[in-house]
C-alpha positions in Angstrom: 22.9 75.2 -30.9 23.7 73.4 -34.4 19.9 72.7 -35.3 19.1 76.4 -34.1 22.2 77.5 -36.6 20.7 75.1 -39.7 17.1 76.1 -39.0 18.7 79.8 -39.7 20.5 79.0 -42.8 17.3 77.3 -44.3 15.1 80.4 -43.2 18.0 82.6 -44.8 17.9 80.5 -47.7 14.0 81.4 -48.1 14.0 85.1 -47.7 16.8 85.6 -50.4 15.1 83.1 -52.8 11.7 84.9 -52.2 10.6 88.3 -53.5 12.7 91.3 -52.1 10.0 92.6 -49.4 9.3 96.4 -50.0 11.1 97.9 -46.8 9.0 99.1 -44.4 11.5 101.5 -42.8 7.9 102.8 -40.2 7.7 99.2 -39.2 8.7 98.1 -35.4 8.6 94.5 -34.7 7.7 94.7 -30.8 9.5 91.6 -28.8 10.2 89.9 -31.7 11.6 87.0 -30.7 8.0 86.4 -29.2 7.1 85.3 -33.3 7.6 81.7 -34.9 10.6 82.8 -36.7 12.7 85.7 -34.9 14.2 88.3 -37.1 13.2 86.3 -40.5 9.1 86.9 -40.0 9.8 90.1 -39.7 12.8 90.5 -42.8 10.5 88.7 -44.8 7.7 91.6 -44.7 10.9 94.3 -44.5 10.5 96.0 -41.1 12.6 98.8 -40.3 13.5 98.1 -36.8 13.4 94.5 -34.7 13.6 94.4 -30.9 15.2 91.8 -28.6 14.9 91.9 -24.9 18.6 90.6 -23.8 19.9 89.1 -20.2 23.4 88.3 -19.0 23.4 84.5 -17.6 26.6 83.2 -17.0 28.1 85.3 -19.4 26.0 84.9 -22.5 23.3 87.4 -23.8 20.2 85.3 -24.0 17.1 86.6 -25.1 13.5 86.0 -23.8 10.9 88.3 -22.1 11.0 86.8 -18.5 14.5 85.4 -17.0 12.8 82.0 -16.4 12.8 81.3 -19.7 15.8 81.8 -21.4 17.1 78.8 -23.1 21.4 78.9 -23.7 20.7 78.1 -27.4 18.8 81.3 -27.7 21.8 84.0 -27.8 21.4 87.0 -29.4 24.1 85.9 -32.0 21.8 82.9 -33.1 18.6 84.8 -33.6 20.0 87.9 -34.7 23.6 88.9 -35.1 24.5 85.9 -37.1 21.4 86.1 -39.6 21.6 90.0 -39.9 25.2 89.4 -40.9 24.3 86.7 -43.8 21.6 89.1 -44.5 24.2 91.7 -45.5 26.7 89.5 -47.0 23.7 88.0 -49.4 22.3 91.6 -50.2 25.2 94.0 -50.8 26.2 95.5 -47.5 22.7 96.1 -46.7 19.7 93.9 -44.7 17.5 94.9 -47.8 18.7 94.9 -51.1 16.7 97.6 -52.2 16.2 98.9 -48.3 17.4 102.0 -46.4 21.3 102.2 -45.3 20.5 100.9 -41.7 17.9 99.1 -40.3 17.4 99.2 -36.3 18.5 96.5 -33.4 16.5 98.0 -30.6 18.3 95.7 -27.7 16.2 95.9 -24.3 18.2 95.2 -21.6 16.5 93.4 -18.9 19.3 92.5 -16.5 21.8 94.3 -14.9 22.8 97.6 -16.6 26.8 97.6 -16.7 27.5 94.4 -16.9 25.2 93.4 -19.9 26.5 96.6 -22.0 29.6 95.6 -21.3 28.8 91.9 -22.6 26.8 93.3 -25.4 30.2 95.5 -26.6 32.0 93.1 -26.4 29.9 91.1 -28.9 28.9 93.8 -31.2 33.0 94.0 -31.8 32.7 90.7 -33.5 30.4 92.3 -35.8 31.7 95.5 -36.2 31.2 95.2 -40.1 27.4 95.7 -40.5 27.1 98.2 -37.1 27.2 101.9 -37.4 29.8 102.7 -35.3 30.0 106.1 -33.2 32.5 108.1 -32.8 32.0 111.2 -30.6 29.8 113.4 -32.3 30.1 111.6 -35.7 28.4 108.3 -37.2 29.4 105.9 -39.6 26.3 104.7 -41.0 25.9 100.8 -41.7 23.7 97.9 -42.5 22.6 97.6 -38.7 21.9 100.9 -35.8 22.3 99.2 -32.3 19.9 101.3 -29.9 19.7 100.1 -26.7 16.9 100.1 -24.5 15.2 99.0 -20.9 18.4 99.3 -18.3 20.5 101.7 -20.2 24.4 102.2 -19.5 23.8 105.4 -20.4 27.3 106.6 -18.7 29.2 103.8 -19.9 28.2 104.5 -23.5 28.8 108.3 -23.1 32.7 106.9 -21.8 33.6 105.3 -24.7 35.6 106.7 -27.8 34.1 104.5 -30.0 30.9 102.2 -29.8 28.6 100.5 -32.2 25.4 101.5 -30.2 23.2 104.3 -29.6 21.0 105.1 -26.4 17.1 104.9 -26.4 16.4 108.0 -25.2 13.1 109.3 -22.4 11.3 112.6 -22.0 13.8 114.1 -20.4 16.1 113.5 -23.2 14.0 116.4 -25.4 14.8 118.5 -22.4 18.3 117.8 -22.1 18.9 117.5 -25.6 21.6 115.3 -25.9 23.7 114.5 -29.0 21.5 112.4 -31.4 24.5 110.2 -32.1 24.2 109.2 -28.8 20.5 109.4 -28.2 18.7 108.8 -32.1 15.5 107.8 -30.5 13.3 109.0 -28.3 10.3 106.2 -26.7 8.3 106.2 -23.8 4.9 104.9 -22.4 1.7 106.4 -24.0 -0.1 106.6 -20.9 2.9 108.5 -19.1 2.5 110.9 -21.5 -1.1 111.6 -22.4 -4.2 111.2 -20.7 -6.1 110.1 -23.6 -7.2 106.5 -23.6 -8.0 106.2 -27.3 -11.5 106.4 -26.8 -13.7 108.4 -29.0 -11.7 111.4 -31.1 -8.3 112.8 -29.7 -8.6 116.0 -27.7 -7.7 119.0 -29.7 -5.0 119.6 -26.7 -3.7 116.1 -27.0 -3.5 115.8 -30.5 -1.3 119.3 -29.8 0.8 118.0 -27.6 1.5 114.8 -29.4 2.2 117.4 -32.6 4.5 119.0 -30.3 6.3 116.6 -28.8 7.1 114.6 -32.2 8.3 118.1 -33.9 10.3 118.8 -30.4 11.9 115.9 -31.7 12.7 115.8 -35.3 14.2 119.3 -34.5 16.9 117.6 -32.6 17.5 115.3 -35.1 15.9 111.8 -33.2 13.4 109.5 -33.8 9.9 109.1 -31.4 8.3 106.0 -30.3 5.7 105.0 -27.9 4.8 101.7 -26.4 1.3 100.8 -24.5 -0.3 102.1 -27.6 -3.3 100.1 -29.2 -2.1 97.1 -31.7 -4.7 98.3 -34.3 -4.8 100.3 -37.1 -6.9 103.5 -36.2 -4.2 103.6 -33.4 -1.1 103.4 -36.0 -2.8 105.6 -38.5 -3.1 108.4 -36.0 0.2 108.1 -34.7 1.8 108.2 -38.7 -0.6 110.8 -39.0 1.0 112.9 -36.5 4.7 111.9 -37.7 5.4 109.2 -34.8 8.7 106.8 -36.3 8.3 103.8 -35.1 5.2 101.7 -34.9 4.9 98.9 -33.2 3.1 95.6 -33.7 2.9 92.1 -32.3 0.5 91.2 -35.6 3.6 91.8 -38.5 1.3 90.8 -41.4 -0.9 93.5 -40.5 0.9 96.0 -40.0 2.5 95.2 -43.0 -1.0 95.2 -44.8 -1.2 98.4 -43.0 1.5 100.5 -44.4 1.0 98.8 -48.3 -2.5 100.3 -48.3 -4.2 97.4 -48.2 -5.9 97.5 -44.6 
């Protein structure tokens, strides 16, 4: 745990001696943690929104894809509460200094649903100074927006008077319509949703629906974004095109290429 906290602090070190990276508030680093250097790969090219897939072992939130390999050093603390807190200390209240008000923690929860939330409250309370906290109906915008994803608590979170995380929301969320303090963003699987396999040109009526669905939406205030999409840049340039949030990449440098023009 030590050498995991030093190798932090020196990769802190380097992203606030190195340029400020032009935020990239579009960018979605898919299973981060999956990259050399969790969170600060991604920081360092000023991505907009960093997922983590959490489980509960033994009381600590670990983080890894699969539960065989989750190693106790890698908390989500270590990787990612603990550097986005130095983050804000080392850049005025905010992850970038000259980034948007909050960048997004999209925490996929891969264990059991009520126990983790209630272990990942609990922890987010320690660092209740750089999380947009909800209240009701109302939002207190901050550094970080904790949006929780996979195995949602969705009832627990609705319980509580105050929390400092949001719900990912599904399809049926545009049909419900929920408060958008409660669900902000709106994902789901491509191929659940359109039957287009990003061969040749979009259908005219899946382009539609795609237009529909993203304006749907923005009406109520939320955020879209799909997974299961291609990793490429025809496939992000069509879903920018059409207004889509969040993109998602396992390839951060291109992406980031991507969005400066340059690819």
């Amino acid at each position: 745990m030590l050498r995991l906290t030093l190798l932090c602090c020196l990769a802190l070190v380097s992203v606030t001696r190195a340029a400020e990276p032009v935020a990239l508030p579009h960018a979605h680093s898919h299973n981060d943690y999956e990259q050399k250097r969790p969170f600060f790969d991604a920081a360092e090219r000023g991505f907009g929104s960093i997922e983590a897939d959490i489980y509960l072992v033994d009381g600590k939130l670990l983080v890894a894809h699969n539960r065989q390999d989750v190693k106790p050093e890698r908390t989500l603390a270590a990787l990612y509460l603990d550097p986005l807190r130095a983050a804000v200390q080392s850049h005025g209240g905010r992850v970038y200094r000259n980034g948007p008000a909050s960048i997004i923690l999209l925490v996929d929860v891969k264990s059991e649903a009520g126990p983790t939330y209630a272990a990942l409250h609990a922890e987010l309370t320690r660092y209740a100074d750089l999380l947009t906290v909800f209240r009701g109906t109302a939002r207190d915008v901050r550094a970080v927006t904790v949006i929780i994803s996979g195995n949602r608590a969705t009832p627990d979170v609705t319980a509580q008077a105050e929390r400092y995380a949001a719900v990912d929301g599904r399809r049926e969320d545009l049909k419900n319509n929920p408060p958008a303090t409660l669900v902000p963003l709106v994902s789901e699987n491509w191929n659940s949703v359109f039957s287009w396999r990003w061969k040749g040109d979009m259908p005219p009526d899946q382009k539609e629906k795609l237009v529909q669905w993203v304006s749907q939406a923005h009406a109520q205030g939320r955020q879209v974004r799909f997974w299961n999409t291609p990793d490429r840049a025809d496939a992000w340039q069509l879903l920018r095109a059409a207004g889509v949030d969040l993109i998602g990449t396992d390839h951060l440098a291109e992406l980031q290429a991507f969005f400066s023009g340059s690819k």
